[in-house]
C-alpha positions in Angstrom: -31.6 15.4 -46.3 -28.0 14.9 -46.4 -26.9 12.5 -49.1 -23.5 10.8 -48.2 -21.1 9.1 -50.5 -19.3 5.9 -49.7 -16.0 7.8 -47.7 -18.7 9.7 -46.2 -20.6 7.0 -44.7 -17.1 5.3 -43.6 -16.2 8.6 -42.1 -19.6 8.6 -39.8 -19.1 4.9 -38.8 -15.6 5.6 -37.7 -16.7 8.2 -36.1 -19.7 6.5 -34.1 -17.1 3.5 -33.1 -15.3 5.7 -31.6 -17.7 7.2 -29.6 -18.9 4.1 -28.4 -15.5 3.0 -27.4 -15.0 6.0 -25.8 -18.6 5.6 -24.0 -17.7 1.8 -23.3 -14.5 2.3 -21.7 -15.6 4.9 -19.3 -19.0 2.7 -18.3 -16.2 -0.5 -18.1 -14.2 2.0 -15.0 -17.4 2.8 -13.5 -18.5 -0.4 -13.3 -15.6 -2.7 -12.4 -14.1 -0.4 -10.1 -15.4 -1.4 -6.7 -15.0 0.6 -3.0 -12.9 -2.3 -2.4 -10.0 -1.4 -4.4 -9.9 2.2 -2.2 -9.9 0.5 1.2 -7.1 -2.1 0.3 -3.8 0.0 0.7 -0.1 -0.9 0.5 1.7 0.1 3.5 4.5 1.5 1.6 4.7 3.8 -1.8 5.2 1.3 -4.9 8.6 0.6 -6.1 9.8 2.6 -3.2 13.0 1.5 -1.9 14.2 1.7 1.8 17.2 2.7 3.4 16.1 1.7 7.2 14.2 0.2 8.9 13.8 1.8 13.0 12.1 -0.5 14.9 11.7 0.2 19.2 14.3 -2.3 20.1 16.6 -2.6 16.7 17.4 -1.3 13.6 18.3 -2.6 10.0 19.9 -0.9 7.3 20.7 -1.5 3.5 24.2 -1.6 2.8 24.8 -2.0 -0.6 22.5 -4.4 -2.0 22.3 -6.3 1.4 20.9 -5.8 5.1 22.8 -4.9 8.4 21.2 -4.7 11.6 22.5 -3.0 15.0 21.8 -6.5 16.9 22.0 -9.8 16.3 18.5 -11.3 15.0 17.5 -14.4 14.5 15.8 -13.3 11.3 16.0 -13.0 7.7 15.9 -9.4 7.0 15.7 -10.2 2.9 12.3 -11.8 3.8 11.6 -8.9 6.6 12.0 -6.0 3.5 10.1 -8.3 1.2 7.5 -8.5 3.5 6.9 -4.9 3.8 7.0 -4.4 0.6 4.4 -6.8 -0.6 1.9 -6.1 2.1 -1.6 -4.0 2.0 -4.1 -3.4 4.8 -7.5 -2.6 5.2 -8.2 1.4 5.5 -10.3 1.7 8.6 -12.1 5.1 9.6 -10.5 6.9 12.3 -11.5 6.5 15.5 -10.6 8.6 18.4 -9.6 5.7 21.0 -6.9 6.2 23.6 -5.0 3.0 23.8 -1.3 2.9 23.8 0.5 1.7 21.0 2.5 -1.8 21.7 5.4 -1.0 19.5 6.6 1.4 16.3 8.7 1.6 13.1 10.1 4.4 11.5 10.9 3.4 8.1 13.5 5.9 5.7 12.6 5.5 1.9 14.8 7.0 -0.9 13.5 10.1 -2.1 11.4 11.1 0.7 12.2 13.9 3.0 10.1 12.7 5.9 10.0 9.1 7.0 7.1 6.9 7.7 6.2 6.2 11.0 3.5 3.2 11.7 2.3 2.5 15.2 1.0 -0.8 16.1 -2.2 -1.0 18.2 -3.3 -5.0 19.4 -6.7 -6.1 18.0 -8.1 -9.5 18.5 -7.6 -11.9 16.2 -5.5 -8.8 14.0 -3.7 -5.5 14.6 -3.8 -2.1 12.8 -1.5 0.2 11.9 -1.6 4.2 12.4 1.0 6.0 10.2 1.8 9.7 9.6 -0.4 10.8 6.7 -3.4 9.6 8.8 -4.5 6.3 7.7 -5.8 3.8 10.2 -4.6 0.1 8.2 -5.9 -3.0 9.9 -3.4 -6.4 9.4 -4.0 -10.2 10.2 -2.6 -11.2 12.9 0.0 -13.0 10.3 0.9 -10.1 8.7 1.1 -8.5 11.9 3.9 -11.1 13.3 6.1 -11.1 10.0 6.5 -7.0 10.2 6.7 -6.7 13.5 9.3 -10.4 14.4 9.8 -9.6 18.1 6.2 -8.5 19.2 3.7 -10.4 20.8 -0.1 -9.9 19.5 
């Protein structure tokens, strides 16, 4: 039998609380980390920040610190950016379905090479969204009117 002196004894208690915290804060990930948080996306990368916004029918570009669009809108495109920023959708699984899409936006962020391209597909009572890394995002029919102002759902 090992006999421990006083800074051993500390030394093994250290060491066992730190396993435990180690053992504690990987069960604590495992079990508050729900499916839930993996099927609620944002629509566009955080803290990304975008030059344009190419919708069917208009377009709206940052100047500066500011927005210009091609036509004249009756909308606050401050609010319109701030909208895509801040919204998420639910990931859907892909489906093969072959139903036109109502309307798109091709959408230029700083940084990337390629731009993002959502489609927007009618739902009842909601919309989805089809981009081009593959994801499927399905939007209240709320959501669905602030990004896209001048389409009917």
């Amino acid at each position: 039998m090992i006999r421990l002196g006083r800074t051993g004894w500390n030394n093994v208690i250290i060491f066992a609380m730190l396993i435990m915290i180690f053992l504690f804060n990987g069960l604590h990930h495992k079990i508050i980390s729900s499916s839930e948080d993996e099927t609620i996306q944002p629509l566009l990368p955080p803290n990304s920040a975008v030059l344009t916004y190419q919708y069917s029918d208009f377009k709206i570009e940052r100047i500066g610190t500011s927005w210009r669009a091609n036509t004249q809108l009756a909308l606050d495109l401050e609010l319109l950016d701030l909208n895509w920023r801040q919204a998420t959708g639910e990931l859907l699984p892909q489906i093969d379905e072959n139903t036109s899409a109502l309307t798109y936006v091709e959408i230029y962020i700083a940084g990337y090479e390629r731009s993002l391209v959502f489609n927007v597909f009618s739902m009842p009572n909601s919309c989805y969204l089809e981009d081009n890394q593959s994801r499927r995002l399905k939007l209240n029919k709320q959501t669905c009117s602030q990004l896209f102002p001048n389409t009917e759902f």
